[in-house]
KEKE-3310 file (N, C-alpha, C; in steps of 0.2 Angstrom, whole numbers, plus 5000, padded with zeros to 4 digits):
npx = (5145:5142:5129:5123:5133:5130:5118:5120:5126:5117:5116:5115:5101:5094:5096:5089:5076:5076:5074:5064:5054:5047:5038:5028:5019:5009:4998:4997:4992:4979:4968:4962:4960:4948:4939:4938:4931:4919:4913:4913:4902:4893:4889:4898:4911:4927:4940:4952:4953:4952:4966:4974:4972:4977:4990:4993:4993:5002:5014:5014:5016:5028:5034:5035:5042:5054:5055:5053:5066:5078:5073:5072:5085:5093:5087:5092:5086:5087:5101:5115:5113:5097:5084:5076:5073:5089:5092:5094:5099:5104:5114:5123:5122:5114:5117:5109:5106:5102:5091:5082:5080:5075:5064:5056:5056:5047:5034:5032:5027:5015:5007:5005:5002:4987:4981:4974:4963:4960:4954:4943:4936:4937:4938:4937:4944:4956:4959:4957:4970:4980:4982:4985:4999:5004:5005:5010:5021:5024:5025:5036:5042:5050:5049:5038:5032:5022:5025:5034:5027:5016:5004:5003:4997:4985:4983:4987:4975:4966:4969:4973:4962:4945:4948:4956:4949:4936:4940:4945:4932:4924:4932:4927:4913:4908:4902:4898:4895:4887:4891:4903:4912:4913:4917:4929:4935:4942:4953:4960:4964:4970:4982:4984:4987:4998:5008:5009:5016:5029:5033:5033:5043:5051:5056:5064:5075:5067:5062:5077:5078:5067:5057:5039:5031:5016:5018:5031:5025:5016:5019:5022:5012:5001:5002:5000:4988:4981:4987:4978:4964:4963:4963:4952:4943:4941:4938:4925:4919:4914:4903:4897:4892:4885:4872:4868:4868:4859:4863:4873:4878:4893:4903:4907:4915:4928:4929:4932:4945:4950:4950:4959:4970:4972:4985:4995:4992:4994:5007:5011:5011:5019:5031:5036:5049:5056:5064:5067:5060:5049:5047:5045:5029:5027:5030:5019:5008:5005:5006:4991:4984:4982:4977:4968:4958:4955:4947:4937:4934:4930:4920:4911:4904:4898)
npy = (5076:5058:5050:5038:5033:5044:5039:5028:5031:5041:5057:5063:5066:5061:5048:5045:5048:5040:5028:5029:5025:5031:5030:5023:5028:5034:5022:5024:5033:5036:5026:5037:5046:5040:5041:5052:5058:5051:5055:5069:5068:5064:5076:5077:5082:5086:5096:5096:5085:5075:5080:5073:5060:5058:5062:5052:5041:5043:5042:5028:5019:5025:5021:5004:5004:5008:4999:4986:4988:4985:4975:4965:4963:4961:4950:4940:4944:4951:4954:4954:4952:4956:4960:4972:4989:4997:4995:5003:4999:4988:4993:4997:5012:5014:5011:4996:5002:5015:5015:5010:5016:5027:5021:5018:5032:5036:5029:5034:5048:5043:5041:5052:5060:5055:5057:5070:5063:5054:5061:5065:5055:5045:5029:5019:5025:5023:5011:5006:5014:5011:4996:4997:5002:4990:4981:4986:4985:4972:4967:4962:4962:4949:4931:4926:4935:4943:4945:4934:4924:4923:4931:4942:4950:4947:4957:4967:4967:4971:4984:4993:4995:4992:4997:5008:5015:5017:5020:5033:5040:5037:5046:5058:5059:5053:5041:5025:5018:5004:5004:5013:5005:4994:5000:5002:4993:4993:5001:4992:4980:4983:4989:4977:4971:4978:4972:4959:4959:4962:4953:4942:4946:4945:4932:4923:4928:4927:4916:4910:4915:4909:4915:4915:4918:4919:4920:4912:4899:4895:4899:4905:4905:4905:4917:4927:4924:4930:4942:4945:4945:4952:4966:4963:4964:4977:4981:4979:4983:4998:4993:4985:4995:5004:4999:4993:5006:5014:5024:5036:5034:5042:5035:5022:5028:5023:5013:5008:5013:5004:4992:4997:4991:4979:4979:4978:4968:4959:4960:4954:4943:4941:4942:4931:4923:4934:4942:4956:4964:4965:4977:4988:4986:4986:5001:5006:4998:5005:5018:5013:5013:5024:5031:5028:5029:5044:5045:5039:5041:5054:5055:5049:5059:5067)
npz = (4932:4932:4931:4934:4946:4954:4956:4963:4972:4982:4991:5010:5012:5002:5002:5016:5007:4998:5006:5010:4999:4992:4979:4983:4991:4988:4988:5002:5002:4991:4996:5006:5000:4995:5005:5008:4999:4998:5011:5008:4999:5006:5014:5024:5027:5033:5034:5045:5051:5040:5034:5046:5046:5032:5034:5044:5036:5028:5038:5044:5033:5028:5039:5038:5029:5032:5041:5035:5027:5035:5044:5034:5028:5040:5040:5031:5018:5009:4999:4990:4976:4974:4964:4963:4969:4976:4992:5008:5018:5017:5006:5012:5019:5029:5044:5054:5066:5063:5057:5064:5074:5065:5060:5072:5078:5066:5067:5077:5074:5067:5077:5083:5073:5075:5084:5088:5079:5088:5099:5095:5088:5097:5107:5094:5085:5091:5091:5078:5071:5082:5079:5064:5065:5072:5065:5053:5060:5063:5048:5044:5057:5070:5071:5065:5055:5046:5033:5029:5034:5022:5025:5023:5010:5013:5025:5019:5010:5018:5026:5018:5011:5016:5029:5030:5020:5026:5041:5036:5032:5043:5055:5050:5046:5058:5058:5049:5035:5026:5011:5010:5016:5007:4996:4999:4997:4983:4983:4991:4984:4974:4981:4986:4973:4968:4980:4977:4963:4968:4975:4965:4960:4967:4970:4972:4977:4992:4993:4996:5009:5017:5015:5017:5006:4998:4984:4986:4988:4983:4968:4953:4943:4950:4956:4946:4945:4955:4954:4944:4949:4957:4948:4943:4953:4957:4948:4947:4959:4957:4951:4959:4969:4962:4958:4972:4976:4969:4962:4957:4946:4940:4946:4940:4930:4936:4933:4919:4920:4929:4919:4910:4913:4906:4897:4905:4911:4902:4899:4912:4912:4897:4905:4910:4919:4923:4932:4932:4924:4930:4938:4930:4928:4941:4946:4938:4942:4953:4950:4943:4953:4961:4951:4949:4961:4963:4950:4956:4965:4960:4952:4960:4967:4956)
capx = (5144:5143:5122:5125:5138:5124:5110:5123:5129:5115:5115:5113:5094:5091:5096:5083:5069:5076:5073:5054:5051:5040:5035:5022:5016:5002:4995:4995:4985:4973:4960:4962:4955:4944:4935:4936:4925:4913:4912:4911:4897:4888:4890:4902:4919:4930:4946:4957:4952:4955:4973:4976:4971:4982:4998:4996:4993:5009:5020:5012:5018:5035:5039:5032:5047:5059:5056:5055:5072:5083:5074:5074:5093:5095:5085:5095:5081:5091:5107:5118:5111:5091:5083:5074:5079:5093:5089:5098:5103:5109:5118:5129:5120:5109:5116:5103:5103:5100:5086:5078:5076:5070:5057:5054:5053:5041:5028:5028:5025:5011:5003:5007:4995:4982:4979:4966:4958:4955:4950:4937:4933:4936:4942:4937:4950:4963:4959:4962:4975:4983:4982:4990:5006:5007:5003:5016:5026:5023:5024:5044:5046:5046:5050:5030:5029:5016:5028:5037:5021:5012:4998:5004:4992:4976:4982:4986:4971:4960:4970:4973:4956:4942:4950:4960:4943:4931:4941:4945:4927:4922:4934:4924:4907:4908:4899:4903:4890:4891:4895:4910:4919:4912:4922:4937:4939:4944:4962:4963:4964:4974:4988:4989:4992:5007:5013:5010:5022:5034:5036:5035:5049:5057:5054:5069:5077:5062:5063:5082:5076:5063:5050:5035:5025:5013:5019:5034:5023:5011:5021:5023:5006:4996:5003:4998:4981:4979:4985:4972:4958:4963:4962:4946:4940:4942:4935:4919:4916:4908:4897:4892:4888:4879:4866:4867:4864:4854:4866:4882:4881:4897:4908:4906:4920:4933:4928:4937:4952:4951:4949:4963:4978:4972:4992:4997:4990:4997:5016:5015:5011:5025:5038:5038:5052:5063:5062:5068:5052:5044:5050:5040:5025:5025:5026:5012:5001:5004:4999:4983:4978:4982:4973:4959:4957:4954:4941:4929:4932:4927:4913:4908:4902:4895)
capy = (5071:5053:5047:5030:5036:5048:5034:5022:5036:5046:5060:5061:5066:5056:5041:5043:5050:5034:5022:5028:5023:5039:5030:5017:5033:5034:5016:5024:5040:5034:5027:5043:5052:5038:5040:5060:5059:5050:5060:5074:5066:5063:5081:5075:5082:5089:5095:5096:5076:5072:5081:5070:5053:5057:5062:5047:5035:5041:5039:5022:5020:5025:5016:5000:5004:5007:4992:4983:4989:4985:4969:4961:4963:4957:4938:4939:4943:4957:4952:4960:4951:4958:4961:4976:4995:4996:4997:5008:4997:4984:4995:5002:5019:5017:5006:4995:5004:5020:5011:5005:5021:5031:5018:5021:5039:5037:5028:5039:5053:5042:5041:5059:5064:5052:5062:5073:5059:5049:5064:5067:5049:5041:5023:5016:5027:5021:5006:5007:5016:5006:4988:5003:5004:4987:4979:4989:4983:4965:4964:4960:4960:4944:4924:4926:4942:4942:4943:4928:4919:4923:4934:4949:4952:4950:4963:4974:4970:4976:4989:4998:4996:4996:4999:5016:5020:5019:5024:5041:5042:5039:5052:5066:5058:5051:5036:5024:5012:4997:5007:5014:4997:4990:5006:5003:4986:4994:5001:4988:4975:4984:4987:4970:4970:4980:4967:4952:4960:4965:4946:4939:4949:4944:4927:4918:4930:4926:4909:4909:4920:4907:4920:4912:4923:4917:4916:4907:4895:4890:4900:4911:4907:4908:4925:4932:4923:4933:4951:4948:4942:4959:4969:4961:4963:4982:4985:4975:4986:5003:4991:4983:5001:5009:4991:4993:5015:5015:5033:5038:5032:5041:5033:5016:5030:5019:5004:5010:5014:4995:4989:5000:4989:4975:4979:4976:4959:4954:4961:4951:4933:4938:4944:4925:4922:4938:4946:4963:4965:4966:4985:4995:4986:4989:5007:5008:4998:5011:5025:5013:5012:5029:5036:5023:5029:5049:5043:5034:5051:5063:5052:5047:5064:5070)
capz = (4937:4933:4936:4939:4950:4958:4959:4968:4981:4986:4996:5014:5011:4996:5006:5018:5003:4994:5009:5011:4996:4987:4974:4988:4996:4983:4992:5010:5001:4989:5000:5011:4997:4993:5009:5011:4993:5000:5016:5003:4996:5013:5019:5031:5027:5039:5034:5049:5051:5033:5033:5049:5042:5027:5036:5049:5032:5025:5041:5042:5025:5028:5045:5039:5023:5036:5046:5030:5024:5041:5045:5027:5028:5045:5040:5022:5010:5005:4996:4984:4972:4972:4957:4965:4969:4981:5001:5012:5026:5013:5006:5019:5018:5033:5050:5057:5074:5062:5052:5068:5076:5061:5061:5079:5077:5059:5069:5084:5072:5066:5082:5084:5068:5077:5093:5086:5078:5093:5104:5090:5087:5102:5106:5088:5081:5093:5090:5072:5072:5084:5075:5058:5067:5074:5058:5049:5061:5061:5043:5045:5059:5073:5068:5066:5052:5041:5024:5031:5034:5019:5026:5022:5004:5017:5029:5014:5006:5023:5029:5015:5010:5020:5037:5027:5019:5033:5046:5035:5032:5051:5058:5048:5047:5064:5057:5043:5032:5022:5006:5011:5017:5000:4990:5000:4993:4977:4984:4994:4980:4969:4984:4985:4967:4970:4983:4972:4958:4972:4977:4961:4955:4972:4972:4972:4984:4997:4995:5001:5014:5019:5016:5015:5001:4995:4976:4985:4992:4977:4962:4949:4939:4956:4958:4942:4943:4960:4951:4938:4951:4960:4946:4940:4959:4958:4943:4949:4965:4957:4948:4963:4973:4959:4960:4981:4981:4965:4960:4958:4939:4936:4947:4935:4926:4939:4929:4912:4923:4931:4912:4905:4917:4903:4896:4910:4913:4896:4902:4917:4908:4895:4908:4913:4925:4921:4939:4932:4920:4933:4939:4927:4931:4949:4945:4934:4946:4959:4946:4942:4963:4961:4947:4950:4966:4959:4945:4957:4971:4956:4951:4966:4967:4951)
cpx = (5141:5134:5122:5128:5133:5118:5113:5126:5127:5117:5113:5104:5092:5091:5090:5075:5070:5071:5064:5051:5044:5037:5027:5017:5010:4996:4992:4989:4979:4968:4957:4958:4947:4937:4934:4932:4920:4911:4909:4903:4892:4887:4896:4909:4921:4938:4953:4957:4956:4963:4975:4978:4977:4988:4999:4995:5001:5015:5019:5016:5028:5038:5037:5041:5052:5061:5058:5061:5078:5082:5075:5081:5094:5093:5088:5091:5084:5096:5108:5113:5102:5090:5079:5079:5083:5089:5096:5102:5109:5113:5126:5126:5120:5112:5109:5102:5099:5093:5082:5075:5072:5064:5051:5049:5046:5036:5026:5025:5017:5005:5002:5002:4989:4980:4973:4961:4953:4952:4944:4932:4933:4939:4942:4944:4957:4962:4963:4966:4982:4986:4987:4994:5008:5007:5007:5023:5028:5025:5031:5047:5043:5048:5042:5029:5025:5019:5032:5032:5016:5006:4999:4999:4986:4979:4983:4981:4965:4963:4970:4966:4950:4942:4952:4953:4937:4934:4944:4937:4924:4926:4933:4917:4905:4904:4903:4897:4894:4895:4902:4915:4919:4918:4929:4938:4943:4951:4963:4966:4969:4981:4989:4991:4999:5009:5015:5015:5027:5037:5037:5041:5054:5060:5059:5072:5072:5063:5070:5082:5073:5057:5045:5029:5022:5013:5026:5030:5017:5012:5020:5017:5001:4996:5001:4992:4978:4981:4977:4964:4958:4962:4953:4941:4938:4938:4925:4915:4914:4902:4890:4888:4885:4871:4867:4863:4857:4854:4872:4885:4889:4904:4912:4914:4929:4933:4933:4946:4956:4953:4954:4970:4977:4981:4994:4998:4993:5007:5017:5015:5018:5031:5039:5042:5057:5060:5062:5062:5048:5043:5044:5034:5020:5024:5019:5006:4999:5002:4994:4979:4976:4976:4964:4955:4952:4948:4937:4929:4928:4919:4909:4901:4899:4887)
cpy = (5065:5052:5041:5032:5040:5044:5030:5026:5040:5051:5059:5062:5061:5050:5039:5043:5043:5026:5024:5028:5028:5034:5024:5021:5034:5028:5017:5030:5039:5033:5031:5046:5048:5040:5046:5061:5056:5056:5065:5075:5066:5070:5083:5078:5086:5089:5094:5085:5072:5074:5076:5064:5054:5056:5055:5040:5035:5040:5034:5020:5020:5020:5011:4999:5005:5001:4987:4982:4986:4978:4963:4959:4959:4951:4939:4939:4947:4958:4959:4960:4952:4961:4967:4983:4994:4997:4998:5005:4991:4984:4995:5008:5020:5010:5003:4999:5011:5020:5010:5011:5025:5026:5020:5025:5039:5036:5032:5046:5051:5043:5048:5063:5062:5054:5064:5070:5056:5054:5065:5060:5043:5034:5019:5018:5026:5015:5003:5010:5012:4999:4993:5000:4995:4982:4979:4987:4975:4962:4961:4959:4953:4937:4923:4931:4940:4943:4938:4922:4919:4926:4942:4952:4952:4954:4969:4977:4975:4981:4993:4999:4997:4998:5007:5018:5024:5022:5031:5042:5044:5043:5057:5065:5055:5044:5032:5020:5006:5000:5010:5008:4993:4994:5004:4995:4987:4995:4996:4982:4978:4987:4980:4968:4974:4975:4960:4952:4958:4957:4941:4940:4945:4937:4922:4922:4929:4920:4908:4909:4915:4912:4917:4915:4918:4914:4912:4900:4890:4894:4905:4913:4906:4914:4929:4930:4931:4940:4951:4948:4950:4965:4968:4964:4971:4985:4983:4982:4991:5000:4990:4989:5003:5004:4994:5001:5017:5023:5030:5037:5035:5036:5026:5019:5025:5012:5005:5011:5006:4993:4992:4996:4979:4975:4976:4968:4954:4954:4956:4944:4935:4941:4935:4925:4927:4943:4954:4966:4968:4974:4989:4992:4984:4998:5009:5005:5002:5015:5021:5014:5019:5034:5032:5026:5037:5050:5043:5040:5056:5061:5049:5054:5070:5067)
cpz = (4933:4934:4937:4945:4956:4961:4964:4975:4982:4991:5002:5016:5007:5000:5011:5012:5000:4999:5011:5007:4993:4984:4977:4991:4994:4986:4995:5005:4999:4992:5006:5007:4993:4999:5012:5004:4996:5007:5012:5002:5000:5016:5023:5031:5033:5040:5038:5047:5045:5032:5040:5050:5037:5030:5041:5043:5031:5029:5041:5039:5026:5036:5042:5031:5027:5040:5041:5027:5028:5042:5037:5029:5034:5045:5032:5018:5007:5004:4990:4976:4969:4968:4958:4968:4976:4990:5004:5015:5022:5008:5007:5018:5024:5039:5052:5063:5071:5060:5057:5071:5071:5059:5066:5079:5073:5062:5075:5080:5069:5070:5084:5080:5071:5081:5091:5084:5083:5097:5099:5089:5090:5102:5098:5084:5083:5090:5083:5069:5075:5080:5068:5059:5068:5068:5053:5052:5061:5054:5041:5051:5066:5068:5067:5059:5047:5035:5025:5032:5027:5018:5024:5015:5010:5021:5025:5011:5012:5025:5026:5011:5017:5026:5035:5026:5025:5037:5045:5035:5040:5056:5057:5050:5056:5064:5050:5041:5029:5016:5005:5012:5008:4995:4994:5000:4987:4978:4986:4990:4975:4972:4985:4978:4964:4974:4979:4966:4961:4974:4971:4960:4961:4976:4974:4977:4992:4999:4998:5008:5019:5020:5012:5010:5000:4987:4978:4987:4987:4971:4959:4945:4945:4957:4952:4941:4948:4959:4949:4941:4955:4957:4943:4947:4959:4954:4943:4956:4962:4955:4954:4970:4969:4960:4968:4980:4977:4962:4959:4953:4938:4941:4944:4930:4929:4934:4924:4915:4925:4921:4906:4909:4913:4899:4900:4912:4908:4896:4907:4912:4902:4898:4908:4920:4924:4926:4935:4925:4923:4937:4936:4930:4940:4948:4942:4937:4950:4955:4946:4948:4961:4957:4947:4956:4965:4954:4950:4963:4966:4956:4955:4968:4963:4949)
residu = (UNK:UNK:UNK:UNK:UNK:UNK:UNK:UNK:UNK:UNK:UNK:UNK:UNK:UNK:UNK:UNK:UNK:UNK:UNK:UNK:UNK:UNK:UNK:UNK:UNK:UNK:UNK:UNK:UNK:UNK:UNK:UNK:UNK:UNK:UNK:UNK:UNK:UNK:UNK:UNK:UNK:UNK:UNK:UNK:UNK:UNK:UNK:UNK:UNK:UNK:UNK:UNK:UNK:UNK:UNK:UNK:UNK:UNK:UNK:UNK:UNK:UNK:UNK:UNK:UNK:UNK:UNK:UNK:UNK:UNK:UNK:UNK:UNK:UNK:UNK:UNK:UNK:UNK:UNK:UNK:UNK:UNK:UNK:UNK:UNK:UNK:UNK:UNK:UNK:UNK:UNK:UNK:UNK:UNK:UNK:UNK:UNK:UNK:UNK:UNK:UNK:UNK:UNK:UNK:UNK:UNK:UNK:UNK:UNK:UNK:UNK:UNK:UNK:UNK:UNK:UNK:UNK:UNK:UNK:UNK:UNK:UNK:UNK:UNK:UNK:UNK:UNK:UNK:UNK:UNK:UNK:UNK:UNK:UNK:UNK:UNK:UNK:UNK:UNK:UNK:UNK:UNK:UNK:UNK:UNK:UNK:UNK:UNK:UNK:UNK:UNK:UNK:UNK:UNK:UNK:UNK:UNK:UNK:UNK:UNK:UNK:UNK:UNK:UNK:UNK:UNK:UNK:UNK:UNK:UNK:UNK:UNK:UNK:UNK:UNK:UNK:UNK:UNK:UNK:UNK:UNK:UNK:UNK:UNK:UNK:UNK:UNK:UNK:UNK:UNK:UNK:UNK:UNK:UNK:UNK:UNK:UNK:UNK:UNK:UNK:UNK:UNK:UNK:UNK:UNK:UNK:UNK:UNK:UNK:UNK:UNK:UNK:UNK:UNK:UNK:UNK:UNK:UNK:UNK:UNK:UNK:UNK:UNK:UNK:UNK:UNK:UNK:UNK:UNK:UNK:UNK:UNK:UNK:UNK:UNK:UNK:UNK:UNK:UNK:UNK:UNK:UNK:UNK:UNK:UNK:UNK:UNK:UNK:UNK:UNK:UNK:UNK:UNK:UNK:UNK:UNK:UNK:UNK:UNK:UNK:UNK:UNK:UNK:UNK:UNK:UNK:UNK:UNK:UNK:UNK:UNK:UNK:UNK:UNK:UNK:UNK:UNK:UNK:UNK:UNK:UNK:UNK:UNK:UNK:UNK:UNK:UNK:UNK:UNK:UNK:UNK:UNK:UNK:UNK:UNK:UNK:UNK:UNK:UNK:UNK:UNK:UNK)
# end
């Protein structure tokens, strides 16, 4: 068998596994586990809660990749010609009607994992839960969507930080501090430095699109200043809890993780403008959310 041949005509599972985008899932999860470590740390844990959170991140996660795939293509951002991995709908894999309901369905399952949350944690946890979904959904979709306007890195950097943190931590602790929201700055700055690659690389198909990114909108060395202030940002916050708690010395081990995506910073300045450079270093930011997220949980706790 042919693997070109095989990457360009997935299966009818692969097609879906391709269109929800695995390798993003680490995003929605990361600061689920940053904020079942603190919990941890606090006594607080509570596994049913923390497997609830996790699973309603990651449909989240994929409906918001679903929605993304279907409407993209439906306003032209997603041509033959993008320099990023294929989408389903743009394709021809995945009809938009089919695209739209598997959307549907993802977020209902979202809401679905959330049940138990809110009886447990009450309106707070609809609430944020709620805004999740609609959030995910907004982000493409509407003459109004937050990647079309340009807001979409601030609601990645809150949701998936300290709104994901906190709100796992307060569905086991039933409370949430300052502490917490400060730690969930750390994922949250380094998903938006996954989205900042994701548009650089996409830049020139955006701007056909009229998608208003942000690196369309002030450029390609704006967008790398705002990686390196993201990566800089992250590696800043265990500093600034171990000074607030006056403990937790090893979590400061997150820092060396933040300080080790110095490569990195030097690839993106010499990709220049060569969209498809930019590929590997989207994966590798998603391993650093990831593995940074892991460090500062163990050592949060040590």
């Amino acid at each position: 068998m042919n693997p070109e041949r095989s990457s360009e005509n997935p299966s009818a599972v692969g097609v879906w596994v391709q269109a929800a985008r695995p390798q993003t899932l680490g995003a929605a999860v990361a600061p689920v586990v940053v904020g079942t470590a603190m919990a941890v740390e606090a006594g607080a844990f509570h596994a049913v809660s923390a497997l609830c959170a996790a699973l309603g991140a990651v449909f989240i996660q994929i409906g918001t990749n679903f929605s993304n795939d279907y409407l993209d293509f439906v306003k032209g951002a997603d041509r033959e010609s993008r320099r990023g991995p294929t989408r389903a709908t743009q394709a021809g894999w995945v009809s938009v009607k089919a695209m739209r309901r598997a959307t549907i369905l993802t977020f209902a399952l979202a809401f679905a994992s959330g049940l138990y949350l809110i009886w447990r944690g009450g309106w707070p946890v609809l609430a944020i839960g709620l805004c999740s979904i609609a959030s995910g959904v907004w982000y493409t979709a509407g003459r109004w969507s937050l990647a079309y306007l340009g807001l979409a890195d601030l609601f990645v950097l809150v949701f998936f930080g300290p709104v994901a943190v906190g709100g796992t931590y307060y569905v086991q602790a039933l409370t949430v501090n300052g502490p917490v929201l400060v730690a969930g700055m750390a994922p949250g700055l380094l998903a938006t430095g996954i989205l900042l690659i994701n548009n650089l690389r996409d830049r020139e198909e955006d701007a056909r699109a009229n998608k208003k990114t942000l690196v369309v909108r002030f450029g390609r060395a704006t967008g790398r200043r705002l990686y390196a202030a993201c990566v800089i940002g992250a590696a800043l916050v265990p500093v600034a809890l171990v000074g607030w708690t006056d403990g937790h010395a090893w979590a400061l081990a997150a820092v060396g993780v933040a300080v080790g995506a110095a490569p990195l910073l030097c690839r993106l300045w010499q990709a220049n403008d060569d969209p498809r450079a930019l590929n590997p270093l989207l994966a590798r930011t998603a391993r650093l959310l990831v593995a940074y997220s892991l460090v500062f949980s163990v050592g949060w706790n040590l």
